[in-house]
C-alpha positions as CSV (number, residue, x, y, z in Angstrom):
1,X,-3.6,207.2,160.8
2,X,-2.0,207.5,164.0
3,X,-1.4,210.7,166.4
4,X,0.3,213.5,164.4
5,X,1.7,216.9,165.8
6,X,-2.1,218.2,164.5
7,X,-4.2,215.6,165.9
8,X,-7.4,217.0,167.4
9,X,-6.1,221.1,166.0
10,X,-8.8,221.5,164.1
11,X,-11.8,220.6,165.9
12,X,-9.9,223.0,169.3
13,X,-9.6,225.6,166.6
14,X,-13.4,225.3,165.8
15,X,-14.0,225.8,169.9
16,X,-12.6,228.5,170.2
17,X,-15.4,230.3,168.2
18,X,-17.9,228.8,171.0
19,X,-16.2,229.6,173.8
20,X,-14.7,232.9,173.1
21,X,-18.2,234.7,174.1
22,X,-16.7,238.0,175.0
23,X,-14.1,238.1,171.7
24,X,-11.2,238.6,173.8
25,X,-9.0,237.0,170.9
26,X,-6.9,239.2,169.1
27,X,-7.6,239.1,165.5
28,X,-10.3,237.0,165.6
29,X,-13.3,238.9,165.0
30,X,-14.3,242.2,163.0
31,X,-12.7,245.4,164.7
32,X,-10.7,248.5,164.3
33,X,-11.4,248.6,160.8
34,X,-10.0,245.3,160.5
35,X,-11.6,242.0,159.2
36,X,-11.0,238.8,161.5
37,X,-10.8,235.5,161.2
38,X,-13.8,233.8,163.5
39,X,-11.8,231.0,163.9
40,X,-12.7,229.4,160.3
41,X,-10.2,227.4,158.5
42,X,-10.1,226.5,154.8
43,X,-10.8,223.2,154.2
44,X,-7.3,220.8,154.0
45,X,-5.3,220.2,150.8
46,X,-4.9,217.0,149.2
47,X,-1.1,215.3,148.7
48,X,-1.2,216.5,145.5
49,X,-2.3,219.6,145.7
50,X,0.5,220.1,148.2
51,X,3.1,219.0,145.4
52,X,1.6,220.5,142.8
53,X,1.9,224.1,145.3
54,X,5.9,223.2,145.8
55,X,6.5,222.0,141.9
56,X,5.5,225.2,140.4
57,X,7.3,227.4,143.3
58,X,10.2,225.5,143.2
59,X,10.6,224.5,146.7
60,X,10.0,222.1,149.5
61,X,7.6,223.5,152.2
62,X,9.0,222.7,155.7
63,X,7.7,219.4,156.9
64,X,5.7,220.7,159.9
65,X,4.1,223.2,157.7
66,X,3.4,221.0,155.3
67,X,1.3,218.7,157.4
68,X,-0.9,221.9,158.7
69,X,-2.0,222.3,155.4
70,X,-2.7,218.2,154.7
71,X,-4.5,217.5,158.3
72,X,-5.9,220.8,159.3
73,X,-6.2,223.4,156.9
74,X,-4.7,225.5,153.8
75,X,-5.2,228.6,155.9
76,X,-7.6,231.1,158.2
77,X,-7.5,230.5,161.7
78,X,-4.4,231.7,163.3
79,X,-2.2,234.0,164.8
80,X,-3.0,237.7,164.3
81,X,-5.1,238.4,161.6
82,X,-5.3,234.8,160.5
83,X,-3.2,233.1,158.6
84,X,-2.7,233.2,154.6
85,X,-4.6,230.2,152.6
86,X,-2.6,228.6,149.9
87,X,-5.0,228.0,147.3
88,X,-5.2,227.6,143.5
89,X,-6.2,230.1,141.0
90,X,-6.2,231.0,137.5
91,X,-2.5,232.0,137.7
92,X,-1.8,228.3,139.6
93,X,-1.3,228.2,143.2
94,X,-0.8,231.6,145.4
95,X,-1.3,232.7,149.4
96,X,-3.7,235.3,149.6
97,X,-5.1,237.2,152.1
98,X,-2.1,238.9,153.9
99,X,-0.1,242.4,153.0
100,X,2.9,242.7,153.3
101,X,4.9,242.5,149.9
102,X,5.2,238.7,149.3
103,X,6.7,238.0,145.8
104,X,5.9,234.9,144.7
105,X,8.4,234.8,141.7
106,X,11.1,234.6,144.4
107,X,10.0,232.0,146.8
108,X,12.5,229.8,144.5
109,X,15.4,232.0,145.5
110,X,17.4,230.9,148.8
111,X,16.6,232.9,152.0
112,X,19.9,234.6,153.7
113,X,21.4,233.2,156.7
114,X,20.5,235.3,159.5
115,X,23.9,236.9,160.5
116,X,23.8,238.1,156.5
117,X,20.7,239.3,156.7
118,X,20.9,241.2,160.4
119,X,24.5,242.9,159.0
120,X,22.8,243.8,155.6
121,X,20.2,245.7,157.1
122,X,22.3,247.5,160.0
123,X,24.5,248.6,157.1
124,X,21.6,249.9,155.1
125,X,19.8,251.6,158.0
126,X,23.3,253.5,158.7
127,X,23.3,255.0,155.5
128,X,19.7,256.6,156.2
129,X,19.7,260.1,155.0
130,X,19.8,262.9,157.4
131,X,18.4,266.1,156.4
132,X,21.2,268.2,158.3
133,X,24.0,266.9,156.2
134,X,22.3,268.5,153.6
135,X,22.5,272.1,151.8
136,X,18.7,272.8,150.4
137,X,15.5,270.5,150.8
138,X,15.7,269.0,147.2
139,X,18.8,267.0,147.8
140,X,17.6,265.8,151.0
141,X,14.1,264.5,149.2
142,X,16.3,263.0,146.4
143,X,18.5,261.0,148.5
144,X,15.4,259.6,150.9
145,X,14.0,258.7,147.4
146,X,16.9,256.7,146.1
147,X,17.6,255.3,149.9
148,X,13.6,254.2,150.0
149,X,14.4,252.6,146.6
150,X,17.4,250.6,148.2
151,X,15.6,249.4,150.9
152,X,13.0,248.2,148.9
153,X,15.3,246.0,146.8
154,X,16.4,244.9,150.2
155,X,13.3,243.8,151.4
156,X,12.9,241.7,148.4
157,X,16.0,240.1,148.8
158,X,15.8,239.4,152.5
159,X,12.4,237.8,152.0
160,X,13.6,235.7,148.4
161,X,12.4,231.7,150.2
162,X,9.9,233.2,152.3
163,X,5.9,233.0,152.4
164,X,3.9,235.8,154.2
165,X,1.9,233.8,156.4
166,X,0.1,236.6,158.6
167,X,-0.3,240.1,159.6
168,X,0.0,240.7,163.3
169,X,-1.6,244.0,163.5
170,X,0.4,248.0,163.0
171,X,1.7,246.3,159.7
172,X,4.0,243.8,161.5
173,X,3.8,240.4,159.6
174,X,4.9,237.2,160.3
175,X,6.8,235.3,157.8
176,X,8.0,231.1,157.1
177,X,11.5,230.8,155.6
178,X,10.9,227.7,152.8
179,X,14.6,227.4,151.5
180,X,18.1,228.0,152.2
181,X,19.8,228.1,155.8
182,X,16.9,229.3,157.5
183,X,14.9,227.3,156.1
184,X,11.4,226.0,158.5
185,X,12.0,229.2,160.8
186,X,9.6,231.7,161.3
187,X,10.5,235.2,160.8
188,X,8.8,238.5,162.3
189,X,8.8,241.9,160.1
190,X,8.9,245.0,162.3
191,X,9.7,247.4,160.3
192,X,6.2,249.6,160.7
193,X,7.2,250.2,163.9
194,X,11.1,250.8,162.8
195,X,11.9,247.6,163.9
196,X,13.8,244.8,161.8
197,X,13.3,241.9,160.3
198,X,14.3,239.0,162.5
199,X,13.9,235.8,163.4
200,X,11.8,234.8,166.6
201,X,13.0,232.5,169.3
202,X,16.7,232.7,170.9
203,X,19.9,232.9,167.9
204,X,20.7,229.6,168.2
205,X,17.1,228.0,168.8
206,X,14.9,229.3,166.1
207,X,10.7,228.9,166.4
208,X,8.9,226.9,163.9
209,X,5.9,226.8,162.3
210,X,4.2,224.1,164.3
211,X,5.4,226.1,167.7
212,X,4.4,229.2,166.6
213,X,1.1,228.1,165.7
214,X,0.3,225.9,168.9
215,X,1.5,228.4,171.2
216,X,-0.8,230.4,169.3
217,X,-3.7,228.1,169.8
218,X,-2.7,227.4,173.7
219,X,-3.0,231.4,174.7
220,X,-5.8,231.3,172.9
221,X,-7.5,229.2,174.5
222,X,-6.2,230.6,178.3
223,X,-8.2,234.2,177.0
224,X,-10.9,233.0,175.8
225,X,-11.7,230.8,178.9
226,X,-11.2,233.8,180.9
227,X,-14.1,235.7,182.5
228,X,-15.2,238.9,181.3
């Protein structure tokens, strides 16, 4: 086989556990409370495994993506907390390992272009309750229920096509758009910190998985070969 875009990924990966001596790496070991990821991967999928993964979700993981989890692994390693493993259970093929609300059931459903999806939530976030407008407590609680409701739904919707792929720490989680217009971005969810759900990179050049994960790899390796 000749040079790929992950050529030599794994075994730099594998370093990193040598040289970070003073576990300077965010996410990578075991603190605040929090379990990392010591720089392990999950053994790489086979070809069919791979299609067997897309056949029963209904789509076609982005190309890029889709050789990580061929030539270097189905998951662990990566940025923040690591990153989900695809792997197969009794219920058939699922990502564990990261929070965040992923629903598998609609990975087959398209992902919103990103000018629907920014409007959608600006609109949403306008119609927040504010407990001045209101005459007595009760009314206030019932319309931040129904409004939490909403923007539930909303999240579902604005993550249909997406896989969680890692958490990033304060319950901000970083997600891979596998179908419709957005489809091979990567997408950040702020929300924790009442931020938005976005896409990374400048509007009109997106980031993609292999990007996100090298740059990840790359900074990496410039703290962990720093001195104490």
């Amino acid at each position: 086989m000749g040079a790929t875009t992950w050529s030599g990924v794994r075994k730099r990966v594998a370093e990193l556990a040598r040289v970070d001596r003073a576990r300077q790496v965010f996410g990578a070991w075991d603190r605040y409370g929090a379990r990392g990821h010591h720089f392990r991967l999950a053994d790489p999928l086979s070809e069919s495994d791979v299609s067997e993964a897309e056949a029963q979700w209904g789509v076609l993981l982005p190309e890029d993506y889709r050789g990580f989890l061929l030539e270097v692994g189905a998951g662990g390693a990566g940025p923040g907390y690591g990153l989900s493993s695809l792997s197969r259970s009794d219920a058939g093929w699922l990502w564990t390992e990261v929070d965040g609300g992923m629903s598998h059931g609609r990975l087959r459903f398209p992902f919103p272009a990103a000018e629907e999806s920014s409007q959608v939530q600006a609109e949403h976030s306008a119609k927040e309750p504010v407990e001045s407008a209101f005459e007595d407590d009760d009314a206030f609680r019932e319309a931040c229920r129904a409004w939490l409701e909403e923007d539930e739904a909303l999240f579902d919707w604005s993550t249909s096509g997406a896989v969680n792929l890692s958490h990033e720490g304060c319950g901000y989680c970083s997600w891979l758009v596998v179908s419709g217009p957005e489809r091979g971005r990567m997408w950040l969810d702020e929300r924790a910190g009442d931020g938005t759900f976005h896409p990374l990179g400048a509007p009109q050049v997106g980031v993609e998985f292999a990007g996100w994960y090298l740059d990840w790899v790359e900074k990496s390796e410039a703290v962990a070969g720093r001195p104490r």
